[in-house]
N, C-alpha and C positions, 0 to 999 in steps of 0.2 A: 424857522427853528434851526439850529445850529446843528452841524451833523453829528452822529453820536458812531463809536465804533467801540464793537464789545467783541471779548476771546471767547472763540467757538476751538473747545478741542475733545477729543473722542479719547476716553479712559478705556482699557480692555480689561472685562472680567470675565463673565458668565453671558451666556449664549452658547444655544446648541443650532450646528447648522453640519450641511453636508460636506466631506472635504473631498476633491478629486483628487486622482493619481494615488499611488501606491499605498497601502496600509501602512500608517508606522509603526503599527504594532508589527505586524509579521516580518520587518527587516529586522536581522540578528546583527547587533553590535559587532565588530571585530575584536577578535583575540588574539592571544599574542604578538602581542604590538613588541619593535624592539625600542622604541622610545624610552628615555629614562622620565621624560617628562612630555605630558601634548597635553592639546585643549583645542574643540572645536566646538565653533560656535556659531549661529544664526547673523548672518551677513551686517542685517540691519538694526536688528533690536538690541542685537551684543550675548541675548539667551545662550547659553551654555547648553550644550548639544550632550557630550562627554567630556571625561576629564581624568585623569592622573598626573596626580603630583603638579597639579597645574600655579601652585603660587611656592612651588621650589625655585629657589636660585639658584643660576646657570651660567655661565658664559654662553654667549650667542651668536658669536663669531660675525660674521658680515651681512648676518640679517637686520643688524647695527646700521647699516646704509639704508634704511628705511625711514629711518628719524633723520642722517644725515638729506636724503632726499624731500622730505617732509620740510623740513629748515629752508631748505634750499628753494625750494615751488612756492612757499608760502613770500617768504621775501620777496616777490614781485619783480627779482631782476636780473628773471633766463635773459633776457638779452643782452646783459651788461657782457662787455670783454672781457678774460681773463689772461693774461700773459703767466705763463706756469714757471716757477723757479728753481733751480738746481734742486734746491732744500724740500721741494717738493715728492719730488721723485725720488729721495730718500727714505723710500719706504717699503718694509721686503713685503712677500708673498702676491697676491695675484695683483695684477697690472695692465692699464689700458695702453700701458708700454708709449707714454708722454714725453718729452722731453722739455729740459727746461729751454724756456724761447718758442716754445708751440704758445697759438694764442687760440683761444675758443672761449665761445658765450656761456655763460653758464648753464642754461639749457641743454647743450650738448653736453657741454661736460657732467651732465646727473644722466643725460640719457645713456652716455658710454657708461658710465659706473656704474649704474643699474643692470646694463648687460652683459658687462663680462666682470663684474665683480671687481673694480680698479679701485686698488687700494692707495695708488697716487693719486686717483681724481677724487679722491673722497680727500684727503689730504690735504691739496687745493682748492678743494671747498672750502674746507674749515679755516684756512689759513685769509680767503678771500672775503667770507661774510663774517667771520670769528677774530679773525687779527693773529691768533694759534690755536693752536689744536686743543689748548686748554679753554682759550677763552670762546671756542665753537664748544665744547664739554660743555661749559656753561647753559647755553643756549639750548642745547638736547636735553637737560635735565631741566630746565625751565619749560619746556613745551611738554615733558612726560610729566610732571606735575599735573597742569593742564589737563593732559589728557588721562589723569585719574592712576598714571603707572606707580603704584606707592613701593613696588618692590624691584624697582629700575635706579641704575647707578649708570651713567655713561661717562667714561674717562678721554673717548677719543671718539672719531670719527668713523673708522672701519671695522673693528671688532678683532682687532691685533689682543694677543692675550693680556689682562691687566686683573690682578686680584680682585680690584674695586671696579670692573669692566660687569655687570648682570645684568640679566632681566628673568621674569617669570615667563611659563609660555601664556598665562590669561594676561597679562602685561603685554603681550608681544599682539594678542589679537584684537587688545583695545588698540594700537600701532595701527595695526594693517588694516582695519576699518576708518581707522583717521586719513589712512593713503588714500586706500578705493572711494572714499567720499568727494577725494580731488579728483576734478575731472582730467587737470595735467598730468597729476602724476600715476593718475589710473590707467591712462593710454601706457606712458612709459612702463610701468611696470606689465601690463597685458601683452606686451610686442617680443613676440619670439626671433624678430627678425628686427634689425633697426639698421638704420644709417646716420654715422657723423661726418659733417665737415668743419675742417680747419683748416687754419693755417701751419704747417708743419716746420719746425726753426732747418729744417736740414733739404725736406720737397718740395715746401712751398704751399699752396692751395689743394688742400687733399679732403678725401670723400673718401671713408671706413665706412665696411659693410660688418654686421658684429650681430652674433647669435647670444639669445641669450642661455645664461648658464642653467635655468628650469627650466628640466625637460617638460614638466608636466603640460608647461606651456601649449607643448606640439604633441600630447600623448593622451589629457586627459579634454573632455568634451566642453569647454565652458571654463577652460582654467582660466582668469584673469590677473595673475599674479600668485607669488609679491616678488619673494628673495631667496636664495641659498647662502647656504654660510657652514664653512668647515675651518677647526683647527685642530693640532693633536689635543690641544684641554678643553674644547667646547665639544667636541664629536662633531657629527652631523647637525645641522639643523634646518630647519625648510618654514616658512611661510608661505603657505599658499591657502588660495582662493576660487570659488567655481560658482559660475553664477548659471542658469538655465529657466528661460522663459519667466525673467525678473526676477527666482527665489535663489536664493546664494547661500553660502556659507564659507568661516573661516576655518584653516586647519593649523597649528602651530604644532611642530615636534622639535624638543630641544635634544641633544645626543641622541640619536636616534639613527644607529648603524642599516639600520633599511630606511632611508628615509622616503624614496622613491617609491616602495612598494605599501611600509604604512600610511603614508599621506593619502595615496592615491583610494586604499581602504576606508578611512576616515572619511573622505570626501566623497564619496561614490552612499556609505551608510549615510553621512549629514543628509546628503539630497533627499534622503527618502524620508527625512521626519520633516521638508520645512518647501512651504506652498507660499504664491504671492494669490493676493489676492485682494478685491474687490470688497472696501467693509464701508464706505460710506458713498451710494452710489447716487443720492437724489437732492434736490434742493429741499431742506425743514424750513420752517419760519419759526419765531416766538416773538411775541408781544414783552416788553419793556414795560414799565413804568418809569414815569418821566416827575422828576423836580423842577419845578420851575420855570416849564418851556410853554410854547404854546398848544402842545396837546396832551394830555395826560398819559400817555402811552406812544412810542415808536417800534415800527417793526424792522427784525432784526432776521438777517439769515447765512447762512455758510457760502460762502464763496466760492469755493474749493470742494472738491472730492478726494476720500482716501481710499489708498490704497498700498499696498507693501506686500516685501515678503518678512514670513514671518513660520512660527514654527507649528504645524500641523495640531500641536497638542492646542495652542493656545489660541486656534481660529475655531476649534471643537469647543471651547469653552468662553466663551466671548459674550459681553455685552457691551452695546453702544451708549454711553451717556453724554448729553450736552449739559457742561454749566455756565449756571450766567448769574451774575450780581442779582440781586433781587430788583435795586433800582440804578438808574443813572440819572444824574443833573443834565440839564440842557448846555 
């Protein structure tokens, strides 16, 4: 009989079971947040933790280099060269300080931009996968689509001021779970300390040692990202992320003149509402009915085991179901 392969997937509703680690009823939310806008959310399911003003639009300043990086890892071509050009480095505010005639792979070049916020290397990305800056715009507003951002406009590359330049912060957290799901660019954006080498048009073969611009990196326990991002029209803004013994959560604050102090509050409350855990841990079977084969029934069973993190309230409330076609043809 010819093999038969049927989808085994686990819906969550209703179930009552024990949760370990801290009550989340008894952690108290944080107050006076100086954000104009945040959202934080459950690392892997996207569940909405808190929220203000979370689908307001914003300028987002250089947490913008998270999509440019996302573009960038997804194209498949950190190793390709890049020779950097005058028109490149024509770009104000912060800077990996390149010059035109440096040559570096592109892999380097998103890992310096990611760490000290270069608003030249993000520049020469776009000009390098995009052709300009407008037609990489293109490309970031085709991948936010995708990724569900319906209140995201991207005009450029770095997150320089531009009227038509936004995003929401629940926009910005469906982003930064698209990042942390790349294994590449989850390293990159997680490393508080990095190193680049290039070719330098003026020293030659050079190796940069480059801190990155989130403190929270080296201050909070489990930080793994993302980005900082500051102008005088965007404020503050911070994406970050903290993960702890598998369960995670994101934090996004857009204008947010404490950004370092709210974030860290956000993140420190998320952890206490969201648990990983163990929801499918045995092998089931079920019987099939079969059309047409040679035995009237084939047995069928799960492969795989689940498990995640996810958010305390919704493993208190759980039920496991398997569905399956009623029959399958041989």
């Amino acid at each position: 009989m010819k093999k038969i392969f049927c989808l085994f997937f686990v819906a969550v509703t209703l179930f009552t079971a024990s949760v370990p680690g801290v009550n989340a009823e008894d952690a108290v939310p944080p107050d006076g947040l100086s954000a104009k806008a945040y959202i934080l959310t459950e690392i892997d399911t996207g569940r909405v933790i808190l929220s203000q003003n979370a689908d307001m639009c914003l300028p987002m300043a250089s947490t913008t280099k998270i999509m440019t990086a996302l573009i960038a890892v997804e194209s498949g071509r950190l190793d390709d060269v890049i020779t950097v050009t005058d028109d490149d480095v024509k770009v104000e505010g912060s800077s990996l300080s390149l010059r035109g005639g440096d040559v570096m792979t592109l892999g380097n070049m998103v890992r310096g931009m990611m760490a000290v916020s270069g608003n030249d290397a993000a520049r020469t990305i776009a000009r390098f996968l995009g052709g300009s800056e407008e037609g990489f715009a293109e490309m970031m507003n085709r991948r936010a689509e995708e990724l569900g951002m319906e209140n995201t406009n991207f005009k450029n590359p770095h997150g320089l001021p531009d009227d038509e330049h936004y995003t929401t912060a629940a926009d910005m957290a469906k982003l930064a779970a698209a990042a942390l799901r790349d294994p590449v660019l989850s390293d990159i954006v997680s490393s508080y300390k990095t190193e680049i080498t290039y070719i330098n048009s003026v020293l030659g073969y050079t190796t940069r040692k480059l801190t990155n611009t989130n403190k929270l990196l080296n201050l909070v326990d489990g930080c793994i990202g993302l980005k900082t991002g500051y102008t005088t029209k965007s404020g503050r803004c911070l994406v970050s992320a903290v993960r702890r013994e598998g369960a995670g959560v994101i934090c996004v604050v857009l204008n947010c003149p404490n950004y370092w102090e709210d974030s860290t509050e956000l993140l420190e409350y998320g952890m206490t509402q969201v648990m990983y855990a163990d929801i499918i841990t045995d092998t089931v079977e079920y019987e099939l009915n079969v059309v047409g084969g040679t035995s009237e029934t084939v047995r069928v069973q799960n492969t795989e085991y689940l498990s995640g993190s996810m958010l305390k309230s919704d493993y208190e409330n759980m039920e496991i179901s398997v569905e399956l076609p009623r029959f399958v043809y041989a």
